[in-house]
Biopython code that builds the backbone (N, CA, C, O; Angstrom):
import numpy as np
from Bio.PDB.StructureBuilder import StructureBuilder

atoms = [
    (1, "UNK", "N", (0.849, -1.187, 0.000)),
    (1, "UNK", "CA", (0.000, 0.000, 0.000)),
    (1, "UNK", "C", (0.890, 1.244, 0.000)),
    (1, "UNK", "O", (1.932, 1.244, 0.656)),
    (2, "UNK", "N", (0.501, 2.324, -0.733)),
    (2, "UNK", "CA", (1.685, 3.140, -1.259)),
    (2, "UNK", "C", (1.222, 3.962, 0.106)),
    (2, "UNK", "O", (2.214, 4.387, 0.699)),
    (3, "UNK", "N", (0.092, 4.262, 0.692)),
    (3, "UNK", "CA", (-0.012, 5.505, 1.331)),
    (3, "UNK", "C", (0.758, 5.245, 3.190)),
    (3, "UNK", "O", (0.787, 6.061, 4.111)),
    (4, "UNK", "N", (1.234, 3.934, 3.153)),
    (4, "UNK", "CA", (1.118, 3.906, 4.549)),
    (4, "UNK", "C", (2.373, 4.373, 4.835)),
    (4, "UNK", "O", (2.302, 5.000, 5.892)),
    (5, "UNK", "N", (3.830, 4.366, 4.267)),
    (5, "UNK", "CA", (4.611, 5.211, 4.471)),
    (5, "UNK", "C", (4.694, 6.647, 4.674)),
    (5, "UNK", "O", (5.659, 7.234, 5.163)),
    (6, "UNK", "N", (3.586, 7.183, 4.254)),
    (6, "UNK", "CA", (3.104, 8.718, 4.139)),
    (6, "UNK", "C", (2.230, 9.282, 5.601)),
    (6, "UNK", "O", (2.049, 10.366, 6.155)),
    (7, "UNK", "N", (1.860, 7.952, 5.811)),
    (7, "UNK", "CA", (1.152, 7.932, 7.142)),
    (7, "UNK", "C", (1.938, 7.655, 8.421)),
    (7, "UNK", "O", (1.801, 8.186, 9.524)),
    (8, "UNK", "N", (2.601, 6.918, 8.117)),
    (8, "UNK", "CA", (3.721, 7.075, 9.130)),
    (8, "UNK", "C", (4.662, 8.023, 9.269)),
    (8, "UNK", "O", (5.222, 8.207, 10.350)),
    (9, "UNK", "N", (4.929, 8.717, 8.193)),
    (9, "UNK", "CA", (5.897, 10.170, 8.305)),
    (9, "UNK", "C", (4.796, 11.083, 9.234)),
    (9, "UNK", "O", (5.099, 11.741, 10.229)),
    (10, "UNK", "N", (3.318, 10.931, 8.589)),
    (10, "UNK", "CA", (2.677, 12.215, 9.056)),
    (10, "UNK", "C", (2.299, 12.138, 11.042)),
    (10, "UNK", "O", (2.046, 13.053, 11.825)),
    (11, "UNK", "N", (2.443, 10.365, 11.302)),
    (11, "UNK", "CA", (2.405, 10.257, 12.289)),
    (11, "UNK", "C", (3.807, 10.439, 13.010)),
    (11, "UNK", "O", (3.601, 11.068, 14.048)),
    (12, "UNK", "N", (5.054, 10.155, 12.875)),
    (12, "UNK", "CA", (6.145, 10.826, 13.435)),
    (12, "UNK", "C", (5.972, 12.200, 13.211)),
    (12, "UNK", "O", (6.204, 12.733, 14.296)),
    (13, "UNK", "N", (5.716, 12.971, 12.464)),
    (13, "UNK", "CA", (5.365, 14.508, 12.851)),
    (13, "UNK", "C", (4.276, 15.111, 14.221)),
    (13, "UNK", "O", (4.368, 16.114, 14.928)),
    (14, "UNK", "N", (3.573, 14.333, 14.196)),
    (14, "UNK", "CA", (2.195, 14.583, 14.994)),
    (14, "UNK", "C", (3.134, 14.422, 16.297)),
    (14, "UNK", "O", (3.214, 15.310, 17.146)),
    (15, "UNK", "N", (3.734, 13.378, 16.362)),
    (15, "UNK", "CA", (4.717, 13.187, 17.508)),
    (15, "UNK", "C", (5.423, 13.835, 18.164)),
    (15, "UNK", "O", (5.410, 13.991, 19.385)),
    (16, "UNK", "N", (6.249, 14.359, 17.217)),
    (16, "UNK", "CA", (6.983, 15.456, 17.631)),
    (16, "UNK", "C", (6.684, 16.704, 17.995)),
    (16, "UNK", "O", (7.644, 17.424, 18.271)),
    (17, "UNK", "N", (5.596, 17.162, 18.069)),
    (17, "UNK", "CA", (5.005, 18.214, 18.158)),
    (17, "UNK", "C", (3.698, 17.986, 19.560)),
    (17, "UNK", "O", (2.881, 18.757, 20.063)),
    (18, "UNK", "N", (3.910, 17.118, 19.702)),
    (18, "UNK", "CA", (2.983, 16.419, 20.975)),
    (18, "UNK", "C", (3.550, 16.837, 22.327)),
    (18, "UNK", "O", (2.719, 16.753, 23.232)),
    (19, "UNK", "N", (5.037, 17.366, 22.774)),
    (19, "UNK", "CA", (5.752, 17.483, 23.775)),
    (19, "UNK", "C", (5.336, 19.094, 24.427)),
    (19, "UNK", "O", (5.244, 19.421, 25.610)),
    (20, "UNK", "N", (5.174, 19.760, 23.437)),
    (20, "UNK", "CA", (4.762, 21.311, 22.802)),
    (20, "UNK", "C", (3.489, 21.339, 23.322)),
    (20, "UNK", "O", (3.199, 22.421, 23.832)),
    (21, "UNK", "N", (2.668, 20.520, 23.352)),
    (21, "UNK", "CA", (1.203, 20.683, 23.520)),
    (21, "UNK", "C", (0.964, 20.169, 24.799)),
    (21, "UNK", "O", (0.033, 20.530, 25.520)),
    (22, "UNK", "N", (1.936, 19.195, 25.127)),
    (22, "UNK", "CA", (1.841, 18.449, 26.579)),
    (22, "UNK", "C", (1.967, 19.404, 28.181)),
    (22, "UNK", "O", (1.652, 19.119, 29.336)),
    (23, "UNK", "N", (2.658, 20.772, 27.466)),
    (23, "UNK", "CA", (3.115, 21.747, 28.076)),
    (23, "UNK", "C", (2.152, 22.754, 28.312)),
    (23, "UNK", "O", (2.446, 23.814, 28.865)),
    (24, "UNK", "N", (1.096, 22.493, 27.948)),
    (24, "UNK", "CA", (0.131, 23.818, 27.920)),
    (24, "UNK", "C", (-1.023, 23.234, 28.664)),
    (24, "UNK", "O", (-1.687, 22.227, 28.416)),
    (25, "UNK", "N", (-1.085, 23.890, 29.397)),
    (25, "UNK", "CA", (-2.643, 23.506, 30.777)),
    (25, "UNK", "C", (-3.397, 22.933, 29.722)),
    (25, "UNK", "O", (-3.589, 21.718, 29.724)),
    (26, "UNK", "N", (-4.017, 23.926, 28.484)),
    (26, "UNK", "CA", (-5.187, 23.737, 28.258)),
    (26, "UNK", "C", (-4.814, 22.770, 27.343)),
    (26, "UNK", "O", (-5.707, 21.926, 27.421)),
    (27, "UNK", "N", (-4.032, 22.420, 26.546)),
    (27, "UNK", "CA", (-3.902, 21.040, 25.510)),
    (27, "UNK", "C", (-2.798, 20.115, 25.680)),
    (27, "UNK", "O", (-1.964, 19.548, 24.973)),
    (28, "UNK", "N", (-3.190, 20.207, 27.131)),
    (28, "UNK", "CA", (-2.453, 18.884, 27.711)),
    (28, "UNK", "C", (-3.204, 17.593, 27.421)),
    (28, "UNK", "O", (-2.615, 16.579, 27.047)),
    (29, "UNK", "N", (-4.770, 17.669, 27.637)),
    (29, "UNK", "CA", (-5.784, 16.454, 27.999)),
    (29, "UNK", "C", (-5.660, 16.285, 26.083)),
    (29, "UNK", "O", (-5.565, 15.080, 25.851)),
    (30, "UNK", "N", (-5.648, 16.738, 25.347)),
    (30, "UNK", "CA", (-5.694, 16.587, 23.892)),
    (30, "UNK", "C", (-4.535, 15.854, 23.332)),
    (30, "UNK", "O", (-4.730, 15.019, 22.449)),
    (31, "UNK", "N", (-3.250, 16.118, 23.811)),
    (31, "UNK", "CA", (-2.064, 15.573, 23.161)),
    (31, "UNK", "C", (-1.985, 14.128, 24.295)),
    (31, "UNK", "O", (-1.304, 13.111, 24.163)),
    (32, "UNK", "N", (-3.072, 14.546, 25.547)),
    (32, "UNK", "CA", (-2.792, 12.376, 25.689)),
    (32, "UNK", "C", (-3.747, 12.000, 24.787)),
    (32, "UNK", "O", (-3.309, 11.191, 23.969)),
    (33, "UNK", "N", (-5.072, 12.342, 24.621)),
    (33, "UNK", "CA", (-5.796, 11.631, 23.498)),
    (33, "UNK", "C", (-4.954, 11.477, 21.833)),
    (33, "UNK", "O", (-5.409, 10.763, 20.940)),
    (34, "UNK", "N", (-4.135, 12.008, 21.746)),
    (34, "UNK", "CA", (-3.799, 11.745, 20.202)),
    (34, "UNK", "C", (-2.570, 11.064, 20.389)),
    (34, "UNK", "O", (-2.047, 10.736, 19.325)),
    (35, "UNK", "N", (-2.086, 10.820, 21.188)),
    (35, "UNK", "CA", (-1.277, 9.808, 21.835)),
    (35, "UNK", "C", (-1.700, 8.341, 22.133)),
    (35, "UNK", "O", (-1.043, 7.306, 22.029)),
    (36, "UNK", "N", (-2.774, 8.511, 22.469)),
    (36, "UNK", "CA", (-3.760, 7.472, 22.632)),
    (36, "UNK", "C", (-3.980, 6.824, 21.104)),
    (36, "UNK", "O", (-3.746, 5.623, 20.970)),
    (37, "UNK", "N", (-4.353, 7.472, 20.148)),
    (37, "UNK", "CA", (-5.076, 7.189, 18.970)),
    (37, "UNK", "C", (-3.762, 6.755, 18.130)),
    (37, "UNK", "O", (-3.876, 5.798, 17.364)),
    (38, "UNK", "N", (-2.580, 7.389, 18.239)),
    (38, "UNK", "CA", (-1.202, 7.138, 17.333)),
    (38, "UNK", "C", (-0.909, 5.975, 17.588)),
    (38, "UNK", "O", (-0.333, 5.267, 16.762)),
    (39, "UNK", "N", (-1.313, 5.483, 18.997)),
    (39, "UNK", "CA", (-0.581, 4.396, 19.343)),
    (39, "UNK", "C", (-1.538, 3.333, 18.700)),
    (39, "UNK", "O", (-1.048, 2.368, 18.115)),
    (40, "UNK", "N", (-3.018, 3.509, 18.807)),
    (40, "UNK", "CA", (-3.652, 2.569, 18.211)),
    (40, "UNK", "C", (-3.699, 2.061, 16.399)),
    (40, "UNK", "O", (-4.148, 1.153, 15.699)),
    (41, "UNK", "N", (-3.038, 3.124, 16.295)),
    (41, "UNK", "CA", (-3.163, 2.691, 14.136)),
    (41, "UNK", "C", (-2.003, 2.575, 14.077)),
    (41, "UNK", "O", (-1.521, 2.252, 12.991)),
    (42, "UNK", "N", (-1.223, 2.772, 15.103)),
    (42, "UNK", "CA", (0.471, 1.775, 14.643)),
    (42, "UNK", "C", (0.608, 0.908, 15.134)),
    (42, "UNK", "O", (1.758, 0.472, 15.079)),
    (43, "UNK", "N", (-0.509, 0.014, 15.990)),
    (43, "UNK", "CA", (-0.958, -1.173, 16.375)),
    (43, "UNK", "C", (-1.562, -1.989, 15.240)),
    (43, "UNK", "O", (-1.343, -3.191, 15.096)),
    (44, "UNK", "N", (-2.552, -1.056, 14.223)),
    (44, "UNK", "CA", (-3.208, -1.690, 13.537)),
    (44, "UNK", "C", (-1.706, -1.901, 12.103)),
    (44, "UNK", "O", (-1.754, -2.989, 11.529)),
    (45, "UNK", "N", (-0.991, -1.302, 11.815)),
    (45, "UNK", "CA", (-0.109, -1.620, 10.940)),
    (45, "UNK", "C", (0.754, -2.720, 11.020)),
    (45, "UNK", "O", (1.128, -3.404, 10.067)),
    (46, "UNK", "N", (1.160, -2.912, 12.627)),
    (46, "UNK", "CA", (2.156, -3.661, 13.052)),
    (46, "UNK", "C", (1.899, -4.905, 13.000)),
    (46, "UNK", "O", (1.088, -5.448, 13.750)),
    (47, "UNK", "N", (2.801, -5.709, 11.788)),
    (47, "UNK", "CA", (2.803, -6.998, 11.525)),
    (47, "UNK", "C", (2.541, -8.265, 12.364)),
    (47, "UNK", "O", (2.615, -9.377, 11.842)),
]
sb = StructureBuilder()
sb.init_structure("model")
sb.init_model(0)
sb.init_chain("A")
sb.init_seg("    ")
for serial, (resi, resn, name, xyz) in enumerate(atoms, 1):
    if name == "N":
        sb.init_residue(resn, " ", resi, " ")
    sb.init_atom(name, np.array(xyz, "f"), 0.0, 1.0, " ", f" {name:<3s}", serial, name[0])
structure = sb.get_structure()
């Protein structure tokens, strides 16, 4: 599948930018939910 490499770049980005958000009162509770969700579709990829 051509797109899932593209999806995984876009998810190491989301990542990196998660530490940034972890830092802020108000989008702290947001960057654990998308933390939550990253971890689950690189569950669903993982062989």
């Amino acid at each position: 599948m051509i797109r899932l490499p593209i999806l995984k770049d876009e998810l190491a980005f989301i990542e990196k930018l998660l530490p940034d958000l972890e830092t802020r009162p108000d989008l702290a509770h947001l960057a654990g939910q998308i933390k939550k969700r990253i971890e689950k579709i690189r569950q669903e990829f993982a062989p």
